[in-house]
C-alpha positions, 0 to 999 in steps of 0.5 A, a space after each residue: 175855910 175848913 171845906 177846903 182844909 178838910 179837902 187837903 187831908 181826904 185827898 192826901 197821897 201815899 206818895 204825898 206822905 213819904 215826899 221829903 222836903 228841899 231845905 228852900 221848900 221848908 223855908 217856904 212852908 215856914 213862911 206861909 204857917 208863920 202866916 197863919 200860925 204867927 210867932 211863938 212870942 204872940 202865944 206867950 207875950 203880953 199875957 198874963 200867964 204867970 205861970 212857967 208851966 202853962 207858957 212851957 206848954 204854950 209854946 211846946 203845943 205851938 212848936 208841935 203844930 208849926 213842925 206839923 204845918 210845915 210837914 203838911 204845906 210842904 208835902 202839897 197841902 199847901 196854905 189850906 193845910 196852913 189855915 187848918 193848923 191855925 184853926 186847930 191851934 186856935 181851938 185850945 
């Protein structure tokens, strides 16, 4: 799926970028991440991660990653731009 998220970003506007989003399209924009992304209780719970520190940054780089997600699917990248958070976020 990286073809067509790789797509979302070569195709991206001027205008796309400084589009803002209605309160109702970032709701949905947080619904289709959360698809792909899931929770920030999936990144830290059931592991065996002791360490405050290491869950600390666990869940900072996920809230980065869904606040970017949102911003891209909301500004047209659509589930594409969802797909390609995951795959990024996954990659760590």
């Amino acid at each position: 799926m990286l073809i067509g998220s790789s797509s979302f970003i070569l195709n991206l506007t001027p205008e796309a970028v400084l589009k803002s989003c209605t309160k109702q399209e970032e709701d949905e924009a947080r619904d289709i991440c959360h698809k792909y992304l899931g929770t920030s209780d999936a990144m830290t719970s059931g592991s065996s991660l002791k360490d405050f520190e290491t869950q600390r940054a666990i869940l900072k780089n996920f809230q980065e990653t869904l606040a970017d997600c949102i911003f891209d699917v909301c500004v047209g990248g659509g589930e594409a731009a969802a797909e390609l958070a995951a795959e990024i976020l996954n990659a760590f």
